[in-house]
SESE-695393 format. One record per residue: residue in one letter; x, y, z of N, C-alpha, C, O in turn. Coordinates in steps of 0.001 Angstrom, whole numbers, padded with zeros to 6 digits, always signed. Layout:
N
AXYZXYZXYZXYZ...
This chain:
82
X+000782-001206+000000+000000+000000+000000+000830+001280+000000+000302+002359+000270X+002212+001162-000320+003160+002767-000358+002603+003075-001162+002270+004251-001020X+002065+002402-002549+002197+003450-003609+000391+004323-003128+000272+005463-003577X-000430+003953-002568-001737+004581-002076-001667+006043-001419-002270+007083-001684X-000233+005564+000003-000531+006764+000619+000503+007834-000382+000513+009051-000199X+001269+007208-001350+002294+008625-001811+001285+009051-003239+001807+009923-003935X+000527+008765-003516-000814+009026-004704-001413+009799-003969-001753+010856-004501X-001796+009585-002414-002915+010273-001946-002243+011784-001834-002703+012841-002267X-000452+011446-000794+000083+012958-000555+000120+013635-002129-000360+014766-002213X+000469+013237-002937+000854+013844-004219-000543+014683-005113-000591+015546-005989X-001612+013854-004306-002714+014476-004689-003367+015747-003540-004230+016615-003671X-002696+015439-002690-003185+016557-001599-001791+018233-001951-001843+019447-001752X-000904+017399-002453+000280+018924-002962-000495+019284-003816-000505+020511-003918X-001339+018637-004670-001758+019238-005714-002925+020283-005718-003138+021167-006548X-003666+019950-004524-004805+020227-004298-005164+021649-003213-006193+022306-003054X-003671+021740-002544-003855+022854-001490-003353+023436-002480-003119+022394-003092X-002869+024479-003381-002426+025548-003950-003881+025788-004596-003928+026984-004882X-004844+025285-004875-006107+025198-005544-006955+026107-004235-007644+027124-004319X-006703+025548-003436-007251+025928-001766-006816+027636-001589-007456+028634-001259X-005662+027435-001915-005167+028765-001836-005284+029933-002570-004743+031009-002316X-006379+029532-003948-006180+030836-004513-007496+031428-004435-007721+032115-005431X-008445+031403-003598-009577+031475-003021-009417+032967-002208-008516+033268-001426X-010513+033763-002615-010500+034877-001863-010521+035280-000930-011631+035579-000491X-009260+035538-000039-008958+035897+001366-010078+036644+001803-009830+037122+002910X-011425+037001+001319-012345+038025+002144-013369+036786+002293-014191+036987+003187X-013527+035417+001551-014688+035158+001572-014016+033682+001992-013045+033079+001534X-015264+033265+003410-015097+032116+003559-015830+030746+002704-016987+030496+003043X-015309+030005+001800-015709+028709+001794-014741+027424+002307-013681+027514+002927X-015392+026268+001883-014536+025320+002026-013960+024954+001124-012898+024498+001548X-014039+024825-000466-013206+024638-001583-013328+023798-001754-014374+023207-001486X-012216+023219-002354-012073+021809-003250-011398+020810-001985-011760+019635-002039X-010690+021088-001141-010427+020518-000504-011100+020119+001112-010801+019281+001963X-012092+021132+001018-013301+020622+001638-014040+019977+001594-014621+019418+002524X-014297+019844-000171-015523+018981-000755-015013+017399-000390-015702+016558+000188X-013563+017213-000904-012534+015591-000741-012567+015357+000491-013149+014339+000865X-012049+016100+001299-012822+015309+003122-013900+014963+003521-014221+014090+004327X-014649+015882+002765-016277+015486+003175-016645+014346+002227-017451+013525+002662X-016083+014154+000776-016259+012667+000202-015601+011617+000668-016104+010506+000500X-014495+011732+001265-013666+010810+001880-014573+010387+003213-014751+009204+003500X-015014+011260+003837-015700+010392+004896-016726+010506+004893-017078+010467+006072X-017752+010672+004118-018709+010120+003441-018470+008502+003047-019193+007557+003359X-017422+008485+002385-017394+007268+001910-016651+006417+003038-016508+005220+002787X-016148+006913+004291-015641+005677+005079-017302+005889+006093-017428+005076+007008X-017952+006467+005988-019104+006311+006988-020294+004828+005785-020723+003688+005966X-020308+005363+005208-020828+004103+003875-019997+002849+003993-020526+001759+003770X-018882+002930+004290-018428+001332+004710-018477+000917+005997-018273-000277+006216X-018735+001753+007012-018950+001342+008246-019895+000893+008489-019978-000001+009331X-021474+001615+007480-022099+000799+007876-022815-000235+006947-023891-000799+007144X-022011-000342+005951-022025-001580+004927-021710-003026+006101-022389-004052+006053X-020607-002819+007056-019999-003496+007488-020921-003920+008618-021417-005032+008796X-021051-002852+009324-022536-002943+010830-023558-003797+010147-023812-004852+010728X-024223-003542+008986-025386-004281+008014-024695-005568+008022-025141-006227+008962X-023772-006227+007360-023106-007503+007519-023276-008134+009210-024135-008858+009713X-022254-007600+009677-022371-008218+010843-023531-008425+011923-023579-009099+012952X-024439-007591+011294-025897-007452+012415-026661-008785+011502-027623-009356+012017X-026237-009143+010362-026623-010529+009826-026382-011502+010298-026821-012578+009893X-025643-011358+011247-025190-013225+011247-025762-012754+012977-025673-013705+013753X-026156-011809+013434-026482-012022+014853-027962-012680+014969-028958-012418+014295X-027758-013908+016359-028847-014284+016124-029942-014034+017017-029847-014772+017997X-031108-013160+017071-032013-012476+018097-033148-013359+018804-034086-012860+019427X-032919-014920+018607-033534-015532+019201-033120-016068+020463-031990-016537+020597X-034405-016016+021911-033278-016184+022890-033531-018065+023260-034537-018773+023303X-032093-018321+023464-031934-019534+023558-032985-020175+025188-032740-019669+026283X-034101-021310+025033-034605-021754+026288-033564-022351+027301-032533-022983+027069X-034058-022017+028339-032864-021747+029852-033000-024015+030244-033941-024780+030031X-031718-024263+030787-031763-025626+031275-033261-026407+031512-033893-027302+030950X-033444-025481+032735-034259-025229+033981-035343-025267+033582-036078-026022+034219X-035939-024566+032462-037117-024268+032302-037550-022863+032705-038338-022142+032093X-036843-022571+033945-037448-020858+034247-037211-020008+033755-036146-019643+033257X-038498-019388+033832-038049-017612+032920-037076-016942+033005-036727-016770+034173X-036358-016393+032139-035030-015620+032726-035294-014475+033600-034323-014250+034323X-036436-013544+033809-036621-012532+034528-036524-013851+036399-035897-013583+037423X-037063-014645+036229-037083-015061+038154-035482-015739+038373-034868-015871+039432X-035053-016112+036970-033773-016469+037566-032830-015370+037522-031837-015534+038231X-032906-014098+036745-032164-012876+037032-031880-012258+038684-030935-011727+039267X-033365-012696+039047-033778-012005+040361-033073-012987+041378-032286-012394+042116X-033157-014188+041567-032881-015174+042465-031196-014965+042054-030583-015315+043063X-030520-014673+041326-029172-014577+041816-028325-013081+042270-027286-012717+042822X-029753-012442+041516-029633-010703+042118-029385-010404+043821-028607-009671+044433X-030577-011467+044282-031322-011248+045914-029482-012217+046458-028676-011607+047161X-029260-013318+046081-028570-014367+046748-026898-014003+046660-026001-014660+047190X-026753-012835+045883-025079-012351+045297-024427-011213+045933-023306-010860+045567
């Protein structure tokens, strides 16, 4: 992955002099505002590409206890006894 991050710096030299010729009276964010905000745009879109995956394989059914008892009286009976 060297050659990624020296593409990315080589594209960021390129990109602040662009930044810079922007009128010292007026605030925007530019071109190099817009690329951060697509850049994490796009790592928030894989995060939760990834959350969507993994909330797949979870399984929300609750497993029946040995015992037979409800989990709320056996919560309580080791709550009272601990």
């Amino acid at each position: 992955m060297p050659d990624m991050s020296a593409s990315v710096s080589l594209a960021v030299t390129h990109l602040v002099p662009l930044a810079e010729e922007v009128d010292k009276n007026k605030v925007t964010p530019g071109v190099l505002g817009f690329i951060v905000f697509a850049v994490m745009a796009l790592a928030v879109w894989g995060l939760m590409k990834s959350m969507s995956k993994h909330m797949q394989k979870v399984d929300f059914k609750e497993s029946p206890d040995a015992e037979g008892e409800p989990a709320g009286k056996k919560a309580d009976s080791t709550a009272q006894g601990g």
